[in-house]
N, C-alpha and C positions, 0 to 999 in steps of 0.2 A: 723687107724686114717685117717682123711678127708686130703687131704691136702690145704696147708694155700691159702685164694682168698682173703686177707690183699691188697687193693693196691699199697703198696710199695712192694707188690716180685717183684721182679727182679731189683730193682734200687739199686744204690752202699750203702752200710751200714754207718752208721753213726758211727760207733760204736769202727772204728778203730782210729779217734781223735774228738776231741772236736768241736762240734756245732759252726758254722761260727757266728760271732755277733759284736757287738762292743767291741772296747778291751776295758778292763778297766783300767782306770787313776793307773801309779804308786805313791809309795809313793813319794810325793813333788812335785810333775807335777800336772798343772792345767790341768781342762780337758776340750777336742775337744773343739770349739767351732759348733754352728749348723751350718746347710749348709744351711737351709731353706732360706725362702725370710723374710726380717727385716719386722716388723708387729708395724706399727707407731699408737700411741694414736688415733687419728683420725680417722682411718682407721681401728678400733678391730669389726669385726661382731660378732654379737652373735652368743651365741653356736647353732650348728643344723640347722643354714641356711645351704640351700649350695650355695656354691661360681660360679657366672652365669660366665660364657667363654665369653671372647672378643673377639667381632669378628673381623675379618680379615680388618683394616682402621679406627676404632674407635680410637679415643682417649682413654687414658687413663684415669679412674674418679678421680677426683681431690676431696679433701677433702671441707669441706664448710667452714676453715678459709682459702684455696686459692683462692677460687672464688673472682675473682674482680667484684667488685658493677660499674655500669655505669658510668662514672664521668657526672656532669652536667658542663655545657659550660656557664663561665659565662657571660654576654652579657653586655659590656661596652657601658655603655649611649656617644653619639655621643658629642661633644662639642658643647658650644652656641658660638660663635665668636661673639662678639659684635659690632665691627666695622662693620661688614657685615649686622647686622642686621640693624643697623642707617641705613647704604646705601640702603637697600630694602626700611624701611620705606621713606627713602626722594625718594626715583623712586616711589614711593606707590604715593605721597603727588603731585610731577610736573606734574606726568600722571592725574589725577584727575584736577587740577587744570588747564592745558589744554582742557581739554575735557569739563568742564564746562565753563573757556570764550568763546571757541569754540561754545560752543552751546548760546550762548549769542549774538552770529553776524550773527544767522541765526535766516530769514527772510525772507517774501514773494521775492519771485525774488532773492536772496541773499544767498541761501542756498551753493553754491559751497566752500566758505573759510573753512564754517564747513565741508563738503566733504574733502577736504585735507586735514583737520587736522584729521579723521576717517580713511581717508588712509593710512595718516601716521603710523597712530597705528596699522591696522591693518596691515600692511607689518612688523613694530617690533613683532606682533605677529606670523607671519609665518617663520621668520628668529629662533625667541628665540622655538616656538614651533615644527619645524623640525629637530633644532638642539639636541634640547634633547629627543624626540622620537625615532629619526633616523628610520624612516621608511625606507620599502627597493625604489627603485629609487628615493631618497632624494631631488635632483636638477627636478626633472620633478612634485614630489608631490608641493614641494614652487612655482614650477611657476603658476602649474594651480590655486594653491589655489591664489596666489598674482593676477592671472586672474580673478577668481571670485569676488573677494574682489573688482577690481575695477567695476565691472560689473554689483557687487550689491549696489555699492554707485551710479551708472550713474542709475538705473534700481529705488533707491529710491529717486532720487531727478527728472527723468521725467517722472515718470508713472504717468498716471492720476490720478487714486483714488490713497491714501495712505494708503495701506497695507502690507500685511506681503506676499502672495501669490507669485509675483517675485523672492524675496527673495529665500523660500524655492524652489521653482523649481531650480533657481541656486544651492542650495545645492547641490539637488538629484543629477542634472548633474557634478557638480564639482566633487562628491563625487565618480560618476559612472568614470571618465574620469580618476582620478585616481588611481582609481581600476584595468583600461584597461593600462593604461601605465604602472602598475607595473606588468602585467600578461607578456609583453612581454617576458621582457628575463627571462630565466631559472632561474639565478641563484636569480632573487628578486621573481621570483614565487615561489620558495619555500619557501617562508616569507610572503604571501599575507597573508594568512590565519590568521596570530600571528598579523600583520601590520594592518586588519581592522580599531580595535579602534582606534587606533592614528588616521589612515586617516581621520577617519570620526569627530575627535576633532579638527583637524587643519583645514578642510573643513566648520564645523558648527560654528567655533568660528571665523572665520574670516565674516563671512555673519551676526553672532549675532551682530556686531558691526554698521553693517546697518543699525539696527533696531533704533539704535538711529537718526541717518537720516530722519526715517518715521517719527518719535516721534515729530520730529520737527514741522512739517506740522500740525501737530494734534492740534484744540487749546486747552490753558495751557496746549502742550507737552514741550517746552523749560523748564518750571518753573519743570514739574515733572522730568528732566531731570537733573537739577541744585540739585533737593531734594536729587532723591535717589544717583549720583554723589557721591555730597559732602558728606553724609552718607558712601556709600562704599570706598571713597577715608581717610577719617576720621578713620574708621573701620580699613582699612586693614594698615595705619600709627599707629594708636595707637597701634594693636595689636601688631606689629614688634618692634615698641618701648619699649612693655613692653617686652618681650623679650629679649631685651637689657640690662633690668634692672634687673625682676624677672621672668625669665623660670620656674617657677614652680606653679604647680607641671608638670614635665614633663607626655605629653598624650603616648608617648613611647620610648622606650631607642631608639632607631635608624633614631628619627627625632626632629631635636634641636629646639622643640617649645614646650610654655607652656600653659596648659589650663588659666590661670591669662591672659594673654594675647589675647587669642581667646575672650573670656566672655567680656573683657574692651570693646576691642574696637565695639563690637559688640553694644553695650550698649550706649558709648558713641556715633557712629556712630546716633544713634537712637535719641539721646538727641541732637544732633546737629543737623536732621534734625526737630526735634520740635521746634526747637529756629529761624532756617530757616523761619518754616511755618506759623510763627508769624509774621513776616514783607513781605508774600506774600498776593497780593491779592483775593478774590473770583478765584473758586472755594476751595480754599488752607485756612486749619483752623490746628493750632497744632496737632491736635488729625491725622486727617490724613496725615499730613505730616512724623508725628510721626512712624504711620503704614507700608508707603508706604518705606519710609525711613529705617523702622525694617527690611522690608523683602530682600531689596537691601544689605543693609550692614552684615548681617546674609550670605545670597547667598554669598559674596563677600569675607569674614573671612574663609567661609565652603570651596570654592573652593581653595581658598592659600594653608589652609591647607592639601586640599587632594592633592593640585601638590608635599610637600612635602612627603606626607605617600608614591605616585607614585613614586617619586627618590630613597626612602630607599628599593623600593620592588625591588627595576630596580640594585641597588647595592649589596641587600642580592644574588638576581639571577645571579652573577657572572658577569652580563655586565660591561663593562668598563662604566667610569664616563664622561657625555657628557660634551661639553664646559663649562666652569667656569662662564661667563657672562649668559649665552643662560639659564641655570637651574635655574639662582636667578633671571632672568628676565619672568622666566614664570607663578610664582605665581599671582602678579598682575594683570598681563596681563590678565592671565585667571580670575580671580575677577572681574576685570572690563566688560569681556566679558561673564558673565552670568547674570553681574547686568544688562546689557545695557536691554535684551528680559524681565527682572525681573522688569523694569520700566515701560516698555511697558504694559506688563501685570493689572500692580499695577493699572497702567493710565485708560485702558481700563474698570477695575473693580469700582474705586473710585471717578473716575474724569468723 
């Protein structure tokens, strides 16, 4: 016979005790329990996948009732403070109503009274508008621009022709001069770039207020000046007051104004300078008073509103909150100073 080539010859026989395995449970003893890993509802693969290896820093997989869903953030509508808003609209209502006696005492030869009270405004404009921009070298952007402001009020009341030409060249340089002073030091030159816009809003809004200046000169520029005025002075009171009363519907959670209030006064602004343009003389008829009026008080409702949307973007972005006086006073301010070129305008097209 062959001999055996079995590959177990040569390994130890089985034979002299019982095959190694699990014991089995005695009578009345529960048995083992597993050793395995616990195998949770969630978590049962089907049969005959096989099971992929974790690699080495992976998380563990989580079942899909652990998974947590994104929570949404919910975003609390900012308050209307009422007393605040009456205040805006009466600063809305004496700026307006200064600026149109104002322009009522100017006069061939006569034009300086109206000049200071243009100056006036425009330095609360550069005070309220520095303060809540905060551009970088703060104290050197206020003065040039408080420089320009006078220089474009001397510049519109001895130039010979009356135009706009003066003017804007003062811009460009005020705007340039402030550029250069904030490049100096280091540490506002790394903010030039972000600080543009502002500069160049505090620079052009302090010179748009000129334009009223020229307007005067202009004949019926006074009477266009009283129109669209009293329109955006009208406007930007009624809106704030309605406000005060009924904010709603709110235009967004993060700034306490309501479209009811924009629409009013814009409207009524409109209707008041048609009522105006009825007891003015040639070349002044309702209809265009009406027109010239729309577009002033519209211009003047739109800008208020976006100095507010400008505050909520400057606070969602983490900046601190600029002075408390300086931010409620820059709404009008700026209304009034994009109506001033928006009269000019109206004048030069209608009149």
């Amino acid at each position: 016979m062959f001999p055996s080539t079995s590959p177990d010859a040569g390994r130890e026989s089985w034979s002299d005790g019982p095959r190694p395995g699990p014991a089995a449970p005695t009578r009345g003893q529960p048995p083992a329990p597993r050793t395995g890993p616990a195998v949770v509802d969630g978590e049962r693969r089907e049969r005959g996948k096989p099971r992929r290896a974790r690699r080495a820093g992976e998380p563990a997989r989580r079942s899909e009732d652990e998974v947590d869903e994104p929570e949404e953030e919910a975003v609390v509508p900012v308050e209307v403070h009422r007393p605040l808003a009456l205040t805006i609209a009466g600063f809305a209502a004496l700026l307006g109503v200064g600026l149109v006696l104002g322009a009522q005492t100017s006069g061939p030869g006569h034009r300086l009274p109206f000049a200071f009270i243009v100056f006036g405004v425009q330095l609360l404009f550069v005070l309220a508008w520095t303060m809540a921009m905060r551009p970088p070298a703060l104290l050197l952007v206020g003065g040039i621009s408080a420089v320009v402001a006078a220089a474009a009020d001397i510049a519109a009341v001895q130039s010979d022709v009356a135009g706009l030409a003066p003017l804007g060249y003062l811009a460009v340089g005020g705007f340039l001069a402030a550029v250069l002073g904030q490049l100096v030091r280091r540490v506002d030159r790394i903010r030039v770039t972000d600080s543009l816009g502002a500069t160049l809003l505090i620079v052009v809004g302090v010179v748009a207020f000129g334009t009223l200046i020229v307007l005067s000169r202009i004949p019926a520029g006074t009477q266009a000046i009283t129109v669209c005025l009293t329109a955006s002075g009208v406007a930007l009171t009624v809106a704030r007051l309605t406000d005060a009363v009924l904010p709603w519907p709110r235009l967004a959670p993060q700034v306490p104004r309501g479209a009811a209030g924009v629409v009013a006064g814009a409207m009524v602004g409109t209707l008041g300078s048609a009522v105006l343009g009825s007891y003015l003389v040639a070349p002044f008829t309702p209809t265009r008073a009406a027109m010239i009026g729309l577009v002033a008080a519209v211009t003047a409702v739109l800008s208020d509103l976006a100095v507010g949307y400008a505050e909520a973007g400057r606070l969602m972005a983490g900046e601190p909150p600029t002075m408390w006086v300086a931010r409620h006073m820059q709404g009008p301010l700026g209304g009034f100073a994009l109506a001033a070129p928006a009269a000019y305008a109206m004048c030069m097209l209608f009149l």
